[in-house]
BASELO-696712 format. One record per residue (C-alpha): x, y, z negated; residue in three letters. Coordinates in steps of 0.25 Angstrom, whole numbers, m for minus. Layout:
BEGIN
+-------+-------+-------+-----+
|  east | north |    up |  aa |
+-------+-------+-------+-----+
|     X |     Y |     Z | ALA |
...
+-------+-------+-------+-----+
This chain:
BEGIN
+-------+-------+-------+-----+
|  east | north |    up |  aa |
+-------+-------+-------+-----+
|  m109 |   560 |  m225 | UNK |
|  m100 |   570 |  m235 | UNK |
|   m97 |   582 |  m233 | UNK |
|   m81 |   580 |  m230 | UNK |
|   m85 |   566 |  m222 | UNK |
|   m97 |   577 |  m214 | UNK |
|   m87 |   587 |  m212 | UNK |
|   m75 |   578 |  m204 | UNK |
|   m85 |   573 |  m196 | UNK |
|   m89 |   586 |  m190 | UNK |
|   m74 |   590 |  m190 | UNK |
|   m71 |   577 |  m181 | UNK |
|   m83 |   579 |  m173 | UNK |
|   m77 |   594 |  m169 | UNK |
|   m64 |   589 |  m165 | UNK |
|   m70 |   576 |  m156 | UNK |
|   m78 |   586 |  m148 | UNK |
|   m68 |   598 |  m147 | UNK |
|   m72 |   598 |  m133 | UNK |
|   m86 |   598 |  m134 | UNK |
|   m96 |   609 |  m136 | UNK |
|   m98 |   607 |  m151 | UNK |
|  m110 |   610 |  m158 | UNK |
|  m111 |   614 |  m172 | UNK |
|  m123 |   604 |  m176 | UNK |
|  m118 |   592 |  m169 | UNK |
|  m105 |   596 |  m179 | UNK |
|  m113 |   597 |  m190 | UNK |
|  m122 |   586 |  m188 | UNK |
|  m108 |   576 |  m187 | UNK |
|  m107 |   580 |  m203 | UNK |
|  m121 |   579 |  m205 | UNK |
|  m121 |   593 |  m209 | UNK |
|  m129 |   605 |  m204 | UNK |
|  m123 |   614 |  m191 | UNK |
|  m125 |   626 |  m203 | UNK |
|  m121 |   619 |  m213 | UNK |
|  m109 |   612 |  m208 | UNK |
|  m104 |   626 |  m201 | UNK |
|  m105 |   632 |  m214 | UNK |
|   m97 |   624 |  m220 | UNK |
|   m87 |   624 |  m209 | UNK |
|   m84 |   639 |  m210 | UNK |
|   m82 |   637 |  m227 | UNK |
|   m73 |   626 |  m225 | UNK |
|   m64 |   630 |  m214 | UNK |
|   m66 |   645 |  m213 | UNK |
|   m70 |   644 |  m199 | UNK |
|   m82 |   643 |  m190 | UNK |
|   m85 |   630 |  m185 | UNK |
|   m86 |   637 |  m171 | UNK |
|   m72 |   642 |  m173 | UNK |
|   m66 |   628 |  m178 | UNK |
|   m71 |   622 |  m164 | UNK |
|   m65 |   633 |  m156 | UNK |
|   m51 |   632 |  m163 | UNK |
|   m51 |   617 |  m160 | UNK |
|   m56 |   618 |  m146 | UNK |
|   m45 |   629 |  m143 | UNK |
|   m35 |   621 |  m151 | UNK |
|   m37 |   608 |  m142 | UNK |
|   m37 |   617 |  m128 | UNK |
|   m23 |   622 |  m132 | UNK |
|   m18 |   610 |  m136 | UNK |
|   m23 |   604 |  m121 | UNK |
|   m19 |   616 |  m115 | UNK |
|    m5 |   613 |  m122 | UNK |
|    m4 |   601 |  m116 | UNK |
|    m6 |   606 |  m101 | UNK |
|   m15 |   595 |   m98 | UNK |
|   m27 |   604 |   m94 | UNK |
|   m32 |   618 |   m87 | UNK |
|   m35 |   629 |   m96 | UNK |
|   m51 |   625 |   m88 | UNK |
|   m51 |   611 |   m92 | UNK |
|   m48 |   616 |  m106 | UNK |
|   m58 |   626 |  m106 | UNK |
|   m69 |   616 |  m104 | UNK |
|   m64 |   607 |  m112 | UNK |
|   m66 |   615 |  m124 | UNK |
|   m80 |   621 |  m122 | UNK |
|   m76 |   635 |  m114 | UNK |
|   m83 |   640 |  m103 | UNK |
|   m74 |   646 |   m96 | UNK |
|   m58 |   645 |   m94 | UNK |
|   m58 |   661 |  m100 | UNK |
|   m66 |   660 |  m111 | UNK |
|   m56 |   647 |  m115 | UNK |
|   m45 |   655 |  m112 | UNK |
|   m52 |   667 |  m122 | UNK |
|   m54 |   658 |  m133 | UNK |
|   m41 |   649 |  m133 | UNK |
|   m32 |   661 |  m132 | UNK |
|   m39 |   670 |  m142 | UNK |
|   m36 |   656 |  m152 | UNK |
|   m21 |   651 |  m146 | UNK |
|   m16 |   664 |  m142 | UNK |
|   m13 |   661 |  m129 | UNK |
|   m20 |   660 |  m116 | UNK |
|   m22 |   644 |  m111 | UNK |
|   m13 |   646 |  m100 | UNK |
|    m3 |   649 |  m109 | UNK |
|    m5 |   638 |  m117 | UNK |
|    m2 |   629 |  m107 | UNK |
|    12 |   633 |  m106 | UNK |
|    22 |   627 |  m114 | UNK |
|    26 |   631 |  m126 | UNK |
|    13 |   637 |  m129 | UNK |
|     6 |   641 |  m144 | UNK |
|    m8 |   637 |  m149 | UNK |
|   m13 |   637 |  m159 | UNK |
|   m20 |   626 |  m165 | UNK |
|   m32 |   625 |  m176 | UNK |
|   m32 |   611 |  m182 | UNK |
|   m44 |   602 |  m185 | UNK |
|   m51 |   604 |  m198 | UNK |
|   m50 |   593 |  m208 | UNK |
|   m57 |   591 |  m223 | UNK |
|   m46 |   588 |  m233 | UNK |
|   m52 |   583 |  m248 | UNK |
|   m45 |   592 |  m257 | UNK |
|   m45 |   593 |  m273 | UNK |
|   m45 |   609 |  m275 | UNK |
|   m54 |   618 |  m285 | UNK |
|   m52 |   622 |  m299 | UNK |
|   m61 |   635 |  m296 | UNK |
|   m76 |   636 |  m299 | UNK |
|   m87 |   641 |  m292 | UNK |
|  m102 |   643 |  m295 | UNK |
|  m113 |   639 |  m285 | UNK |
|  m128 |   638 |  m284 | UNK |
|  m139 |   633 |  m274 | UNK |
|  m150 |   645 |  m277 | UNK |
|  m162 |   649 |  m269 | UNK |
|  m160 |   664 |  m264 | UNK |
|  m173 |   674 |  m262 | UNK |
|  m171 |   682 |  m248 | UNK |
|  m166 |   694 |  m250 | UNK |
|  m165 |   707 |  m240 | UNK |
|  m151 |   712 |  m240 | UNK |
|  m146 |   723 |  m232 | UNK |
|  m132 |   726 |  m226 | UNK |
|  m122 |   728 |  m216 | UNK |
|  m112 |   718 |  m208 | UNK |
|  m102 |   716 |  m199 | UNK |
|   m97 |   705 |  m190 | UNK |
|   m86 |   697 |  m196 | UNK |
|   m78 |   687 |  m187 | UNK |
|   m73 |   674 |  m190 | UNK |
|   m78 |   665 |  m199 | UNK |
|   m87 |   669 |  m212 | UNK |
|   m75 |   659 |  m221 | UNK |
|   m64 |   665 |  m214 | UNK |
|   m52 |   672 |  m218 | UNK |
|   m56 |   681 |  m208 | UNK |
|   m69 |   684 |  m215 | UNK |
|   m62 |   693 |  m229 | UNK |
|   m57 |   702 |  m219 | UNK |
|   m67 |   707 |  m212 | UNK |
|   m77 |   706 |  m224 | UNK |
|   m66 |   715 |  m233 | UNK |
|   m66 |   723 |  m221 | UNK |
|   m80 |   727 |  m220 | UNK |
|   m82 |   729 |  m235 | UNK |
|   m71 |   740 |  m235 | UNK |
|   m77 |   746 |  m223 | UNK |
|   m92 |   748 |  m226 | UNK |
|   m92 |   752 |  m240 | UNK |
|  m101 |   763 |  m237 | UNK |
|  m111 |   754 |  m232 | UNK |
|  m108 |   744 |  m244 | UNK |
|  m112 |   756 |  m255 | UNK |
|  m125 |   761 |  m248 | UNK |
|  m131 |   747 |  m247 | UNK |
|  m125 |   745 |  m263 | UNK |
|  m130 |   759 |  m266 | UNK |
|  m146 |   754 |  m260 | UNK |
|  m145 |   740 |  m267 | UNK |
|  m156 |   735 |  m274 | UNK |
|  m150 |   736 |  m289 | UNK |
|  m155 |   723 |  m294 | UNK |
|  m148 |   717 |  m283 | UNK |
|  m135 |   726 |  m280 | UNK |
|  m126 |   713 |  m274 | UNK |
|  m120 |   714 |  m261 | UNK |
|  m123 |   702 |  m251 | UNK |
|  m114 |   699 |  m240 | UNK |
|  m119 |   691 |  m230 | UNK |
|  m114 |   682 |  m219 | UNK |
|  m122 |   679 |  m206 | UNK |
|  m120 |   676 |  m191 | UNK |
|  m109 |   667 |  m192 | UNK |
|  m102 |   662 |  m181 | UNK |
|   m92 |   658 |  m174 | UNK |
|   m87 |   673 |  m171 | UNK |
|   m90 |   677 |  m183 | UNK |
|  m101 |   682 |  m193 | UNK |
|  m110 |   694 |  m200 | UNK |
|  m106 |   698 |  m214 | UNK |
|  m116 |   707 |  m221 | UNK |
|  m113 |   716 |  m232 | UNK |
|  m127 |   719 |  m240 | UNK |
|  m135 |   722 |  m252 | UNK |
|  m149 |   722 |  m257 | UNK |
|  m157 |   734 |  m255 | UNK |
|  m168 |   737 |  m265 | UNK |
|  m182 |   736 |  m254 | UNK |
|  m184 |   753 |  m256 | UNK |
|  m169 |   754 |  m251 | UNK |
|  m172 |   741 |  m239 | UNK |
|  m186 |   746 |  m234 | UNK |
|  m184 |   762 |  m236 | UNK |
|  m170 |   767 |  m238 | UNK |
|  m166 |   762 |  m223 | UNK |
|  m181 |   766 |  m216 | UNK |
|  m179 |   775 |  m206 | UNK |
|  m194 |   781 |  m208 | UNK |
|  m188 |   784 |  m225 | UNK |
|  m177 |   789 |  m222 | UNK |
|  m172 |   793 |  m207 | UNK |
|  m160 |   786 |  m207 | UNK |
|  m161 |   770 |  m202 | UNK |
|  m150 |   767 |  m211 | UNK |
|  m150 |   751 |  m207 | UNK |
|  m146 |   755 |  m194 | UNK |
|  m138 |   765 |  m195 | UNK |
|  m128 |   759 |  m206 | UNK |
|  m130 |   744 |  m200 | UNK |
|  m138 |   740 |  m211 | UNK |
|  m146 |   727 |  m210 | UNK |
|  m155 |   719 |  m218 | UNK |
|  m152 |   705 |  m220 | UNK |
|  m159 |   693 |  m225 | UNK |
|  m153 |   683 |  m234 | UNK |
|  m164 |   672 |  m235 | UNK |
|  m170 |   665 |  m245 | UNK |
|  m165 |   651 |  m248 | UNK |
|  m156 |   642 |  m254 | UNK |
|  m140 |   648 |  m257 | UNK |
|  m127 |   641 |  m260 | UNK |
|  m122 |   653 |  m269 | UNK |
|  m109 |   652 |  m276 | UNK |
|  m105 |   663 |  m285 | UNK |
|   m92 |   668 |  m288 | UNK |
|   m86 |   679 |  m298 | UNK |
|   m76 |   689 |  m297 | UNK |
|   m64 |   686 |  m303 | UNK |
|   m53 |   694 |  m308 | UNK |
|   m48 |   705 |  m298 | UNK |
|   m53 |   697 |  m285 | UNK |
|   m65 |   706 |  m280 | UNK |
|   m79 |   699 |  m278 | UNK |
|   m79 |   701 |  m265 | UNK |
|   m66 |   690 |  m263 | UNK |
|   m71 |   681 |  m271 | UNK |
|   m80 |   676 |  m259 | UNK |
|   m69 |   670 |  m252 | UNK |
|   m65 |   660 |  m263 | UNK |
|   m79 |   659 |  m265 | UNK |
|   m81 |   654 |  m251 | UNK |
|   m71 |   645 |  m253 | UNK |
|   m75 |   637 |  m264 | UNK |
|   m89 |   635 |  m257 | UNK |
|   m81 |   629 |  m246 | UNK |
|   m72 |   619 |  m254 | UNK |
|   m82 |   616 |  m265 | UNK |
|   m96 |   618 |  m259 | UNK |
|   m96 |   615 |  m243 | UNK |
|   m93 |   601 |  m247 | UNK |
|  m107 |   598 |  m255 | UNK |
|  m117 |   590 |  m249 | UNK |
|  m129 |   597 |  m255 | UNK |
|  m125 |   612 |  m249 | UNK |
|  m131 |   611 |  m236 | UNK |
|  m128 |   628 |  m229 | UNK |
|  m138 |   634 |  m219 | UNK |
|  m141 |   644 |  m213 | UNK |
|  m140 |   658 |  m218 | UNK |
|  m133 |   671 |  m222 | UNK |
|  m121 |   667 |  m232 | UNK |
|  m122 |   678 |  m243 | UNK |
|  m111 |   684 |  m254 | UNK |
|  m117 |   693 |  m264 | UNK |
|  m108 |   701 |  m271 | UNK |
|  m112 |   705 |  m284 | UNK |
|  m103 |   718 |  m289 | UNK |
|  m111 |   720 |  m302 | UNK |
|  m109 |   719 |  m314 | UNK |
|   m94 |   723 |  m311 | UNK |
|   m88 |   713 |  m320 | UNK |
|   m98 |   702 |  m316 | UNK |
|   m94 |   702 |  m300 | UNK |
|   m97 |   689 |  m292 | UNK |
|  m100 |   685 |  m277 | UNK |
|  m110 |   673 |  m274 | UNK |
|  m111 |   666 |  m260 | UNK |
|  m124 |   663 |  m253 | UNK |
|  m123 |   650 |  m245 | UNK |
|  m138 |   648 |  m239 | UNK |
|  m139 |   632 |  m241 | UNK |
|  m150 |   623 |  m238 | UNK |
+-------+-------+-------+-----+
């Protein structure tokens, strides 16, 4: 099964079995992909969790019942998969804007989030460089902060500019301990889900400044702790890595966003690119000045 053929199947099944409880691998295995894989490649194309895509559809099927007065706001509830007639009432208000009471009543607003369809486009024009490589681990060490929403959002440049501004202290001790063969800054992704996600700022340390410089025995102050720092692990294995320079006036660090969507339009499509589980990476590499680029880590099996 291709890719686009793979991909409506799974988009028909969701929409036949709105009032089922759906399961990401029976989703997945409808388009013969993987449950990562395919949710992967759902948050690149759409920009959206696959969790969040099912909740808008249920919630935009209970309105349109409630709307038509044929029901109770309890029938409704269970229809769509809620526990309980309050926490239906939570979730439909917090997306509709109103309460489901109120959407019974005539004249009401709702909102409506319609079904996803795949359209064959011709678009490009625009280059891009990419590579299957096989990475060594390597020990990074950072800090982070929960984002919310989806990792491919628009809601995502926020936050990440955000946090950037913020801790720019943090930011210059970890560059000022770097290991100097290696002086790139890695941003990581992890713990996504439906609520939202971890982002990591980090950096190579050099091993004196990993396994002494935050001892507590050298130096009397648990610095890991007391500044949030963390170690992090980004495993050995096979990466999708796509590099992109700096062009022009447009900072490095916005070039990731029409990076990412270039691997969504050009890459999510090919056969051969299977994604698994893991940490997605960004390196940043700031030197030399004039040479500045961003690559994008995609673990892939």
């Amino acid at each position: 099964m291709d890719f686009i053929t793979g991909f409506k199947e799974a988009l028909d099944y969701i929409e036949s079995h709105l009032t089922d409880e759906l399961n990401p691998e029976e989703i997945a295995a409808v388009g013969f992909y993987s449950s990562f894989h395919f949710q992967r490649l759902f948050s690149l194309l759409s920009g959206i969790t696959l969790g969040e895509y099912i909740r808008m559809r249920k919630l935009t099927r209970a309105g349109q019942d409630l709307a038509a007065g044929r029901y109770k706001v309890i029938d409704i509830a269970m229809k769509y998969g809620y526990e309980s007639p309050e926490s239906f009432s939570k979730a439909f208000t917090k997306f509709h804007g109103i309460s489901p009471s109120d959407a019974r009543k005539k004249g009401a607003t709702l909102r409506s989030f319609s079904k996803l369809s795949i359209k064959l486009t011709l678009e490009g024009g625009s280059s891009m460089n990419y590579s299957i490589e096989e990475k060594k681990g390597l020990i990074v060490t950072g800090f982070k902060k929960h984002f919310t929403g989806s990792p491919y959002g628009d809601e995502r440049f926020r936050q990440e500019d955000e946090f950037f501004v913020t801790t720019r202290g943090k930011q210059w001790l970890l560059q000022g301990a770097a290991d100097p063969f290696n002086p790139d800054e890695y941003c990581l992704i992890t713990n996504v889900t439906d609520e939202g996600y971890d982002f990591y700022i980090c950096n190579d340390l050099t091993a004196w400044e990993r396994d002494h410089l935050y001892d507590h025995e050298v130096t009397g102050v648990d610095f890991i702790e007391s500044l949030g720092f963390e170690n992090l692990e980004i495993p050995e294995g096979r990466y999708l890595v796509v590099t992109a320079a700096q062009e022009g006036s447009k900072h490095v660090v916005y070039v990731y966003e029409d990076l990412r969507k270039q691997i969504a339009s050009e890459l999510s499509g090919n056969s051969s690119l299977h994604f698994k589980e893991g940490p997605e990476v960004a390196v940043y590499h700031w030197f030399p000045r004039e040479e500045r680029k961003i690559e994008i880590w995609l673990p892939v099996e």
